[in-house]
N, C-alpha and C positions, 0 to 999 in steps of 0.2 A: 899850397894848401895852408889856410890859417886854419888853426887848434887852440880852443881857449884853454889857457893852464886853469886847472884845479890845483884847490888846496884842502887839506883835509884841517876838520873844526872839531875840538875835542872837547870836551864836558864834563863836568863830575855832578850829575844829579841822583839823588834819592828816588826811589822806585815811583813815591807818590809824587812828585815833579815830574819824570817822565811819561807818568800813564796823564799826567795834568794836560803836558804841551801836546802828547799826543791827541788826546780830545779835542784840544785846541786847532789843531793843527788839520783834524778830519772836518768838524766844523767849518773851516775854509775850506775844503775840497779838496788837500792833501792827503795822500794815501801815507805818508811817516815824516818824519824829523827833515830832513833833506828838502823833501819837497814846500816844506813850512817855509824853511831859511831862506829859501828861494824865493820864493814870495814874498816875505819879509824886505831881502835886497831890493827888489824891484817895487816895492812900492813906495809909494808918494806920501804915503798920510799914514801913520800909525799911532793908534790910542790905547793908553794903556788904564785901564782901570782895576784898585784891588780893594 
């Protein structure tokens, strides 16, 4: 049986940064944080605009 190791990712954000990536993050079809980052890794192309 192969198991892929997890690692946990820890963060220090401000409420209005978290409620930010989570908007971010649902606008891509993520339901939280986790689900964002993961997406994130696996993508090919990311743009950042501020």
């Amino acid at each position: 049986m192969n198991t892929e190791r997890t690692v946990r990712v820890d963060a220090r954000l401000t409420p209005k940064e978290k409620t930010a990536i989570l908007k971010l993050a649902r606008s891509k079809g993520c339901e939280g944080i986790t689900a964002f980052l993961k997406l994130l890794a696996k993508a090919k192309k990311v743009q950042i605009e501020i």
